[in-house]
N, C-alpha and C positions, 0 to 999 in steps of 0.2 A: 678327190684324192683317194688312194685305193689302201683299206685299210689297213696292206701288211707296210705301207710308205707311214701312215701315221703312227702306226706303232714302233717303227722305226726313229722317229721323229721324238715320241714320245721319252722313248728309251734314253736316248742321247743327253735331252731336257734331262731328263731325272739325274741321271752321273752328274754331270756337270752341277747340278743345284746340289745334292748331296755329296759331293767330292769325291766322290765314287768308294764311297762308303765297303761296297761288296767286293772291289777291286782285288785284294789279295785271296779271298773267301771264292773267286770265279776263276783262280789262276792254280792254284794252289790249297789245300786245304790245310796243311801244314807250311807254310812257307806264308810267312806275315810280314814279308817286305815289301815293299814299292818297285824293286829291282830285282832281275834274272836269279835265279839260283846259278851258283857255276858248279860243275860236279870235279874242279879240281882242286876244292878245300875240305874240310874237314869243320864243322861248324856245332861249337857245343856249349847250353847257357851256364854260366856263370854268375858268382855272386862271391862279393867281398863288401868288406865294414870300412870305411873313413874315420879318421882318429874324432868324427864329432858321432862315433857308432850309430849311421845311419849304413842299413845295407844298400849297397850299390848294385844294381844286374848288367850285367854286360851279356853279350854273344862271344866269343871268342871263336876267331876263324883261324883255321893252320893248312899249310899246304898238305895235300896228302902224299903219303910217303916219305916225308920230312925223318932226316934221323939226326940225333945228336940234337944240342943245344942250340937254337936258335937265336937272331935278332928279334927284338919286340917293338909294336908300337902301339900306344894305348890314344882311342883316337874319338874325340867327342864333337859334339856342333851338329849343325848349326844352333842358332840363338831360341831356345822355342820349338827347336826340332825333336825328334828319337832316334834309336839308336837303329831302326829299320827303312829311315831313309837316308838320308845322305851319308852320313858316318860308316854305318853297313857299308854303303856301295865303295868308300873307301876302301874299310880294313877289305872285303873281300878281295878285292883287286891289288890289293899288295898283298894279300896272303897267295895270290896265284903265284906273283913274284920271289914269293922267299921267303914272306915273312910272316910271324904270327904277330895278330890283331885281336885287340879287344877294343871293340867298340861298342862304348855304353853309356846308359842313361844317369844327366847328374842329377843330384841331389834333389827331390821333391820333384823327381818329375818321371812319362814312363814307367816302367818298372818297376824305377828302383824307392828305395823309401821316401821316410820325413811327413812329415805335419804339423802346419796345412800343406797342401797340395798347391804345386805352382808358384812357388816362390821361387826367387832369384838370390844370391848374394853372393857378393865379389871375393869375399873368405872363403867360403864354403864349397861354392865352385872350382877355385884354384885348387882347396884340398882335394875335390873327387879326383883331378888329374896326379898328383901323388900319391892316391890311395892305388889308384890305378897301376902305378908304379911299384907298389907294394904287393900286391897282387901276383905283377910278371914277374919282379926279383926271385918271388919264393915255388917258381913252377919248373919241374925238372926239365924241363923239354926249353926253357927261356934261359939265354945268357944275361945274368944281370949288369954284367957291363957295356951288355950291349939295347939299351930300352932308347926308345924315343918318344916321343905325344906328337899329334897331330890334331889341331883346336881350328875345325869349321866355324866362317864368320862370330859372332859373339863370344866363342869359345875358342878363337885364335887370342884374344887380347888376355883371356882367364891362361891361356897356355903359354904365353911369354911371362907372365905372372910368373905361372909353374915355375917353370924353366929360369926366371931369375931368382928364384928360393932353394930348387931341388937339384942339386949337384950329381944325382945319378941319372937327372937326364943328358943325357948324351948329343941329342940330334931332337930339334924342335923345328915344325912345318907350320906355317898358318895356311891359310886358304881364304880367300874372300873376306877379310878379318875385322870384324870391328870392335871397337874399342867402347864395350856398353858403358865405362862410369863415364867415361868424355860424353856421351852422345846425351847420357841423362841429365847431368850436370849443364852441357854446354847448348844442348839441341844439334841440329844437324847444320854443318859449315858452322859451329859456336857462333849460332846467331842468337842465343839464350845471353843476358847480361845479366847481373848481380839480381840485381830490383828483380829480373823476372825469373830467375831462380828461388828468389825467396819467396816470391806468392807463390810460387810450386812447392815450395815446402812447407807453407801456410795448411796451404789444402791439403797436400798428406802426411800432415799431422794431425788437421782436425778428419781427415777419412780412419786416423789409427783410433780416435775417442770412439767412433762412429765404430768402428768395428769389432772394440772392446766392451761394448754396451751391449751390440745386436748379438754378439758373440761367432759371428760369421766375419770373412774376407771378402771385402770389396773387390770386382773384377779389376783391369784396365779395360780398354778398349783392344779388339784384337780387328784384327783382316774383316773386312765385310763381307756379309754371305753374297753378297751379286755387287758387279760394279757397276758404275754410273757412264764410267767413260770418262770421267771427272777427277780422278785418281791421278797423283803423279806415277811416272812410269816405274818407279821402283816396288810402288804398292801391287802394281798391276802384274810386274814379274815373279813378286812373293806369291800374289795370287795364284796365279799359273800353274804355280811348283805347287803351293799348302791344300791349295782349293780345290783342285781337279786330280782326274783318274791320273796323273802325270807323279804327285808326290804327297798325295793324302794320308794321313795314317789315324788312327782314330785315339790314339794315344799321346799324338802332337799337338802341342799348347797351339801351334799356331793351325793349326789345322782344322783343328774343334775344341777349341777350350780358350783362354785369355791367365793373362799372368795375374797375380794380385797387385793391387792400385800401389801399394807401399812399399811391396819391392822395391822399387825405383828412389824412395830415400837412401838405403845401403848403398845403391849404384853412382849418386850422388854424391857420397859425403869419403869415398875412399877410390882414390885415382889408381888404378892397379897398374899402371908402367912406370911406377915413380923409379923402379931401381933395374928399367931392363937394357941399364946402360949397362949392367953389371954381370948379363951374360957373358958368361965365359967358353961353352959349348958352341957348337954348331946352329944357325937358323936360315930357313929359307923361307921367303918370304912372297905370296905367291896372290896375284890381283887381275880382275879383269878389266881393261883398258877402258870402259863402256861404263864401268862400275857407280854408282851415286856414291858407295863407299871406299873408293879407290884412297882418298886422302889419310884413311886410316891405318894404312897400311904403309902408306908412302912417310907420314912423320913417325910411326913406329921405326919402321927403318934409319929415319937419320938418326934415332938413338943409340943403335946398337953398334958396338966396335967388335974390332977384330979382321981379319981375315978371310975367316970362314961363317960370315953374312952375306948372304946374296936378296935381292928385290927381282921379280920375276912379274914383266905388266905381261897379260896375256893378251894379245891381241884380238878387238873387236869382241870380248866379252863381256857380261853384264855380271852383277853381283851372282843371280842364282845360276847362270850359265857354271859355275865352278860346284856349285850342289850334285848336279846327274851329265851335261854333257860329255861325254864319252870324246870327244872330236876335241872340248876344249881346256876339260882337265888336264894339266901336264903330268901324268903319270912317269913317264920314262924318265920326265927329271927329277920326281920324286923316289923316284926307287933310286936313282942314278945317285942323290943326295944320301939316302939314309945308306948305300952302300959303301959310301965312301967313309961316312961319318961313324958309323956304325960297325966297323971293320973288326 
């Protein structure tokens, strides 16, 4: 074999085993996203406080040339993720559209503050997306009656949260949405019962002694570095996206890092769609047909009333197809929604 073939061979190996690590650093020097720069926004960092005074950072993206008062949408997810893959690729692309975006990192995680590091909670979460909301209310260039949130998978169900607490959201999108205290609580299809619920809170309770002694946070278990082939196929799609030059970021829990084992008590013990019968605003609700998590989003939807709910299955998509697919994100009816809602 001729050695400029093996080092070619070489090269490839290494990205892929290191998730292409250098990926943003070979594309861009200043530009730390996973996705294209567009040179028809305006892109500048940000930072605001959550009423639990943790600072938040965000990116905010504006159309260029924008005058006057804007529409807003403050837009976070996926579950694990940062604000430089999927969410980014979001606000960007609706800030082409019209609209100004912040999209940012929550609470203990990315960017933005808190300590430890990597933690999850179903309170404090839902707050970053109204802090968020406090944020665009007070920016001259943002109409505060006109905000909306958009919450990617795990942070779609923290966002109907939102949106059933915060009366200045307007217009509420999910995207591949799952409902993290159901899935912790319940397991996946609630095939978790009582009895086996409570040996899971056995153990992280005795991991909190364990943690309080050593004075350190126990990991969970995150994505594995190489697969077996032995994975079910939803592991293997996260992989795809977390793992590889495709949606690596080095500040993504799920990418290179693991949650704390205890999170998952919080996520447990507090059902966050207990009152999203009680939106009153706009939601659109948006899944891919292919999805493992498709049901998440389908009995969110039977809760919510009104009129102006809609359930959007995308045809032949999988959960992370709705993260970066360009072909299979419905954009046009997401702007098509916050424009109407949003008026």
């Amino acid at each position: 074999m001729k050695l400029k073939k093996v080092l070619s061979i070489f090269v490839m190996l290494t990205l892929l085993i290191t998730g292409g690590t250098l990926m943003s650093e070979a594309k861009n020097k200043d530009w730390d996203k996973v996705f294209p720069k567009s040179d028809k926004v305006n892109i500048e960092k940000v930072h605001f406080r959550n009423r639990y005074g943790i600072e938040l950072t965000g990116d905010l993206y504006s159309p260029k040339n924008a005058k006057g008062k804007l529409a807003a949408i403050a837009i976070s997810g996926p579950f694990g993720a940062v604000k430089e893959q999927a969410s980014g690729l979001y606000a960007q692309t609706l800030a082409e559209r019209g609209f100004i975006t912040l999209a940012f990192d929550p609470s203990y995680t990315g960017e933005s503050g808190g300590e430890p590091r990597n933690v999850a909670s179903p309170d404090i979460n839902t707050e970053d997306f109204s802090a968020a909301v406090d944020y665009l209310s007070n920016r001259k260039d943002v109409d505060p009656d006109r905000i909306g949130i958009l919450g990617i998978c795990g942070f779609g169900g923290f966002g109907l949260n939102a949106a059933a607490m915060d009366t200045r959201i307007k217009a509420t999108v999910t995207s591949t949405m799952y409902d993290m205290t159901r899935v912790s609580a319940n397991g996946y299809f609630d095939a978790m019962d009582e009895n086996a619920r409570y040996e899971l809170k056995q153990t992280l309770n005795k991991q909190r002694t364990e943690d309080f002694k050593n004075g350190t946070y126990a990991k969970a278990s995150g994505l594995p570095e190489k697969l077996t082939g032995e994975e079910p196929q939803f592991v293997q799609d996260y992989y795809a996206y977390y793992k590889t030059p495709r949606g690596f970021h080095k500040r993504s829990i799920n990418s290179n890092g693991n949650w704390t084992q205890t999170s998952t008590l919080d996520l447990i013990n507090m059902p966050i769609l207990a009152y999203s019968s009680e939106i009153r605003n706009a939601v659109l609700v948006i899944h891919g047909e292919k999805a493992h998590s498709r049901y998440f989003s389908e009995d969110a939807f039977k809760k919510l009333k009104g009129d102006n709910k809609e359930l959007l299955i995308v045809p032949d998509a999988n959960h992370t197809d709705l993260y970066d697919n360009l072909e299979k994100i419905p954009f046009d009816k997401i702007e098509a929604f916050y424009k109407e809602y949003l008026k």
